[in-house]
N, C-alpha and C positions, 0 to 999 in steps of 0.2 A: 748458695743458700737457697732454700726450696722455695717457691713464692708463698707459700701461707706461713713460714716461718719469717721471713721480711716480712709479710702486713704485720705479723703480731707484734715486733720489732718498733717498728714506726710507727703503730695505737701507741704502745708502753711509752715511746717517746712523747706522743701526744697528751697524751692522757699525764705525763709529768710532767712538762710544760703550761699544764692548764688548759690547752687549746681545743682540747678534744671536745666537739657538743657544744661551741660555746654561739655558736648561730641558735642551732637550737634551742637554749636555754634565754637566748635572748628573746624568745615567743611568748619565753610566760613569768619575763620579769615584772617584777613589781617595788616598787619604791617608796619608802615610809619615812619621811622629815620628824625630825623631832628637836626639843630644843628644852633647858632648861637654869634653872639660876643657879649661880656660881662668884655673888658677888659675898665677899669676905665679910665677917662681923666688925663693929668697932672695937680697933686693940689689936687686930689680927696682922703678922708682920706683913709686910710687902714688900715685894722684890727680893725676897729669900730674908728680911729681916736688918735686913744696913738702910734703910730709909723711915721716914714717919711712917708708925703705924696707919691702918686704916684708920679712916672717921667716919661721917655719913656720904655716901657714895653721891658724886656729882647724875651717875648712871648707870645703871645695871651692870654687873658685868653674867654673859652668858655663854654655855655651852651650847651649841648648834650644827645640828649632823642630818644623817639619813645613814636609812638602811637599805642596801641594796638586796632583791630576793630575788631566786632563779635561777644564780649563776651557779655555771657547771663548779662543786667544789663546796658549795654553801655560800650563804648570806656574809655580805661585804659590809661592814660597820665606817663611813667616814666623818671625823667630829673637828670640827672648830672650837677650842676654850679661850677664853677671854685672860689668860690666865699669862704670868711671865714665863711660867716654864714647869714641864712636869719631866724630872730625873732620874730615870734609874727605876727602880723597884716602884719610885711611884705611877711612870709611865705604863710600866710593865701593870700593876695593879688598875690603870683604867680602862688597858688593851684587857683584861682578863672581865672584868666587871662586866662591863658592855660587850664583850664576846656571849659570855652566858647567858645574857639578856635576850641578847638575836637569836641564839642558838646557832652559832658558828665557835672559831676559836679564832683565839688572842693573834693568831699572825694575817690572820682576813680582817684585822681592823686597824685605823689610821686613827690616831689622837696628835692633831697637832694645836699649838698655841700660837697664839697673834700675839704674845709677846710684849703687851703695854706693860710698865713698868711700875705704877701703881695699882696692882694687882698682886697673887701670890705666886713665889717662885719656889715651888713645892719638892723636898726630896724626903723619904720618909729614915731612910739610913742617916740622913743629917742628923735630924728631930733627935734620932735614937742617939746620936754621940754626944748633941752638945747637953741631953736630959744625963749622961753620965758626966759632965765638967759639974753642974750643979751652981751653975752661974745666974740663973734665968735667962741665958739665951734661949734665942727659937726661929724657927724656922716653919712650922706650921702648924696649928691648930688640929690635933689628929680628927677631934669629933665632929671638925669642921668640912674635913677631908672625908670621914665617912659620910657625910651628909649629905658632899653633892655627889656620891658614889650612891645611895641610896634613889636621890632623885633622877639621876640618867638614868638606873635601871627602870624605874618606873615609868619614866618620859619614853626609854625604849620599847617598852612593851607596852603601853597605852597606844604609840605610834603605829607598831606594826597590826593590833585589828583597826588600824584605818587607810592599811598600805592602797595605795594605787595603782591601777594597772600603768609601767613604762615604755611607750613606744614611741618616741621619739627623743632625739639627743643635737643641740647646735651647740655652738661656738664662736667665738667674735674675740677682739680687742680693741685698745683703743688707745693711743696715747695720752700718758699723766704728763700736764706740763705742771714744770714749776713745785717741785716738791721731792725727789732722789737727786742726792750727789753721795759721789763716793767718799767714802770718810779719810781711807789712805792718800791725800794726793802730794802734799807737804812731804818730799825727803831732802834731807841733808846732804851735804858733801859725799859722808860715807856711804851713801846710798839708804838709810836706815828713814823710819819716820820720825820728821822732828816734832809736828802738829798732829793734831786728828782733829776734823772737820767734825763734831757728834751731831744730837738728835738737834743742838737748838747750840746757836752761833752766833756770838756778834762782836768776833773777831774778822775784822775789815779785811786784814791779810788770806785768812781761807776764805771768807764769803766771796772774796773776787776771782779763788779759782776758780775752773770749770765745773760741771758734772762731774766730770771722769766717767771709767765704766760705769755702767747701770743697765740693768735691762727698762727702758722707758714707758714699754708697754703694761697694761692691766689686760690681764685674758680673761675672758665669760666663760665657763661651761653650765648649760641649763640642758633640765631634765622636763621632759614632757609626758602629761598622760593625753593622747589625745589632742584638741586643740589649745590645751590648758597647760602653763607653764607652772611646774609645780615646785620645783627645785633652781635655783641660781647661786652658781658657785666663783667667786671672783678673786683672782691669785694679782698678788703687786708685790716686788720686792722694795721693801726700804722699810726701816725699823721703825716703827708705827706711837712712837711719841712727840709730841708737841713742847709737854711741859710738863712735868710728875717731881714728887719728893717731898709736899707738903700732907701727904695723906687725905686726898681728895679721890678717892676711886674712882677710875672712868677707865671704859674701851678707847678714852680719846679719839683722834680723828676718824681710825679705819671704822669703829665700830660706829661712831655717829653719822657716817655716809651710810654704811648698813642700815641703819636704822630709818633713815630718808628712804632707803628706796625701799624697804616694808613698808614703811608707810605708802609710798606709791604705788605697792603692788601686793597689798594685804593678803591676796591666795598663793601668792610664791613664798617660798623662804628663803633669805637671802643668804646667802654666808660668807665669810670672808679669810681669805688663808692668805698667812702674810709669807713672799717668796724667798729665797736666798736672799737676805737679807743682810748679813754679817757683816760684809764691811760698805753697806750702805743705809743713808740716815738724812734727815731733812734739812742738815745745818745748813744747809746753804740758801736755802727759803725761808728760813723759821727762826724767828729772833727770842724764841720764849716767853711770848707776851699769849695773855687770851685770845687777842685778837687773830694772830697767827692760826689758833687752832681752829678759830671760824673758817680762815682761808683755806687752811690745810681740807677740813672737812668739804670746802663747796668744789677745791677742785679736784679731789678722789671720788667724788658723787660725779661730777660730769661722767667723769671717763664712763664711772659704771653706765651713766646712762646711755652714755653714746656705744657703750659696746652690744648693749640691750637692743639700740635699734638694727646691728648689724646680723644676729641673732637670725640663721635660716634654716629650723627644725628641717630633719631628715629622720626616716624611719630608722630606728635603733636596730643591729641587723646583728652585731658581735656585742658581748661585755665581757674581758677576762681581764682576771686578778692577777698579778704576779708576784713574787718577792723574792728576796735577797738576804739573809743573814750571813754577819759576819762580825768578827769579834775584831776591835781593832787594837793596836800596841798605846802603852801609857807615853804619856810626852816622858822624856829621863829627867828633864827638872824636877820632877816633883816624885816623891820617894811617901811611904808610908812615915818613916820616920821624921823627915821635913815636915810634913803638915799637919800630921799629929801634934809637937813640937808647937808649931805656930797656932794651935785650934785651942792648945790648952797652956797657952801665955796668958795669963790673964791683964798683962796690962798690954796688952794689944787690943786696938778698936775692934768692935762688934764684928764688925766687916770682913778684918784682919784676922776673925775668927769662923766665921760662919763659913765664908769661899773656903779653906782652909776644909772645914769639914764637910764639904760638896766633895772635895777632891781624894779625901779618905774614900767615901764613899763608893766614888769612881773607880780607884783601885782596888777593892775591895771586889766592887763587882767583877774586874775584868781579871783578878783571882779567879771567880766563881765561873770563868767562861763564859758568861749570858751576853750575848750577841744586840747588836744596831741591827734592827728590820728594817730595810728597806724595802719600798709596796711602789706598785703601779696599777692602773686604773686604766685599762684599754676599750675606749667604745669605738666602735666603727675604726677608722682615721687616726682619732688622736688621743692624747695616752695624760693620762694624770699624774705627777710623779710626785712623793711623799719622803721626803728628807730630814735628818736628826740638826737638832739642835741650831747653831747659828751658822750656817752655812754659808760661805763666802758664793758673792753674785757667779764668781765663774762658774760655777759648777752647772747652777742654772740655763747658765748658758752654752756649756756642752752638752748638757742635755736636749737642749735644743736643736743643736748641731748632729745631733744622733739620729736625728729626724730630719735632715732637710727637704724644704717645702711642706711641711707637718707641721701638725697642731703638736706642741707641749706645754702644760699649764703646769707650772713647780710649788707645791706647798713646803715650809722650812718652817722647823722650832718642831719636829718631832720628841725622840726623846734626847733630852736634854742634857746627858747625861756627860756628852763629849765639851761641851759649853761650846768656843767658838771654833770652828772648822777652816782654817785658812789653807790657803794653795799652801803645797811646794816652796813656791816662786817668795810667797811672804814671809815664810820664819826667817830664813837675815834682815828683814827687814823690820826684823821689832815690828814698835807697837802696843797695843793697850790689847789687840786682838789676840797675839802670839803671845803676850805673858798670861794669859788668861788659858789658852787651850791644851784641852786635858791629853789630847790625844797626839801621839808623836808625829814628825811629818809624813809617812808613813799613810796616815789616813787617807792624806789624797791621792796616791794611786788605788787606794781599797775601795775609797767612795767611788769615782771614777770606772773602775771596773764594775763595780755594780750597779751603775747608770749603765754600763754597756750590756749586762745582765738583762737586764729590765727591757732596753729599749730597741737593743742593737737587733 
């Protein structure tokens, strides 16, 4: 091969990879926070519509991002929603919205959810099947959905003529005591799950197992202009409820720690990305009482704070984007004709009905081949990684392992589409997680390789 034909060989590779330029472009990044409100009207369903409506909100609920500019490729969009879940077409509809805003496209952006439960759990193909049963089911408020689609674009573009110059980037962690246990630990004889430990427990028999797996740690990543910390991004996995189902809106715990350390650090914006998550939950700390969510809240704030002090800016030298598309296989339980069938029983519960019509959806799309993005987020070191829906903690945790002696921070509850994500290793073993997931087992070798994509 002639050598000027190899260099052009290995740019072409570069340059599709993302990697080409990307020191360079890290010279004249710049970084625009933005954030806006996303708390539901009263009457508006929550949690996909199988629980109390909304009523007057205990707390805001918000949408909370930045835009990254500079990098080789275009402008990088990462958002936090306060939201249970956005699905399918509707995911795809907020990576598109806020794509155009930035002026990048839909696959340079990450929209993930923190996953509270009294909030909305959004598919826009749902809305569309159960408005043809003609039952008054619902599933979301469409002009409510345009609405905070209206105000991200504007919160994103108001942000970016205030972007900041970005030259520095840390990172820290910190151990959460007292708040993740794994929810699988209870099997039977058969090997199968007989219990599940959830978000709030006060069953004597699970509260005395262990933990189990969990990743224990909260990771920082913050962004600096200068001496000035402008950005703070905090990842924990465990399913981020206390207590929900009376129609009380709230970010509950994750987002009222968020909210402390704004208050204690008003020129940063804080954000909070809840981690692999899926089969981990508070039962084991959290008896459902108010008081609990006070505790929940003081001791997810420590962490954050003690991660904050470990925090040792270095000059920001590389930023690259990467991604991963890939269409996964349908679980075979579930058929267009089953859930159809079950979506339009009408004396089946609300419930019985709406999941049901998540899952048309779901098939429907992966008819249509539209693919699970998966994104990474590479500064300097260490790498940000951006995951669909409820992804089981292991995953996280190889992610991690793809990196040894490496920084990896895992955001989970992207698009929603797949619902819960379990290994391999879980579907014999039943469960509440495995009856529930859209995608056949199948996905954990797909997700898996595409962590290896991304980081390997």
């Amino acid at each position: 091969m002639a050598p000027a034909l190899s260099r052009r060989r290995l740019l072409t590779a570069a340059c599709a990879a993302g990697l080409l330029g990307s020191a360079r472009a890290a010279d004249g990044l710049r970084i625009a926070p933005f954030r806006f409100d996303v708390t539901p009207p009263p009457g508006h369903p929550l949690c996909g519509g199988w629980i109390t409506p909304a009523g007057q909100p205990d707390d805001p609920l918000q949408a909370i991002g930045y835009v990254l500019l500079g990098l080789n490729g275009g402008p990088v969009v990462v958002c936090a929603v306060d939201w249970t879940g956005l699905l399918n077409e509707a995911h795809l509809v907020w990576r598109q919205r806020l794509a155009k805003a930035a002026g990048t496209t839909p696959d340079r952006v990450a929209v993930q959810c923190v996953h509270q439960h009294d909030a909305p759990f959004v598919c826009l193909e749902t809305q569309r099947q159960l408005e043809g049963l003609g039952d008054g089911l619902k599933n979301v408020d469409t002009a409510f959905f345009e609405t905070c689609l209206e105000r991200g674009v504007a919160a994103v573009r108001a942000a970016l003529a205030q972007a900041r110059p970005l030259t520095h980037i840390a990172h820290a962690e910190a151990r959460v005591e007292k708040i993740a246990g794994n929810r699988r630990l209870l099997l039977g004889p058969d090997g199968k799950v007989k219990k599940m430990r959830g978000s709030s427990c006060r069953d004597p028999e699970l509260t005395a197992l262990p933990e189990g797996l969990i990743d224990p740690m909260l990771k920082t990543v913050a962004f600096y202009s200068g001496d000035e910390k402008v950005v703070a991004c905090h990842y924990y996995a465990c399913h981020p409820m206390s207590h929900y189902g009376k129609g009380k809106v709230s970010s509950d715990f994750p987002g009222l720690a968020r909210q402390r350390r704004q208050q204690e650090e008003p020129g940063c914006t804080q954000i909070y990305f809840t981690g692999a998550a899926g089969n981990i939950a508070a039962g084991k700390y959290n008896d459902g009482s108010p008081e609990a969510r006070v505790a929940l809240t003081d001791r997810l704030h420590r962490a954050m704070a003690t991660a904050a002090t470990g925090l040792r800016p270095e000059p920001l030298t590389a930023a690259v984007w990467k991604t991963h598309p890939f269409v996964p296989e349908a679980n075979p339980a579930f058929t267009l004709a089953s859930e159809t069938a079950l979506m339009e029983n009408p004396k089946n519960a609300p419930a019985n009905r709406i999941r049901p019509a998540m899952r048309v959806a779901w098939l429907k799309r992966l008819q249509r081949r539209e693919p699970i993005v998966l994104s990474a987020l590479h500064l300097n070191g260490a790498a940000i990684v951006h995951l669909p829906a409820e992804s089981f903690v292991e995953y996280q945790l190889r992610a991690q392992a793809l990196r040894p002696g490496g920084f990896v921070a895992t955001a989970a509850y992207g698009d929603g589409g797949p619902w819960y994500i379990p290994t391999v290793e879980a579907f014999p073993q039943g469960g509440y997680e495995v009856s529930v997931a859209n995608a056949a087992p199948s996905m954990d070798p797909a997700l898996t390789a595409g962590l290896e994509r991304l980081l390997g």
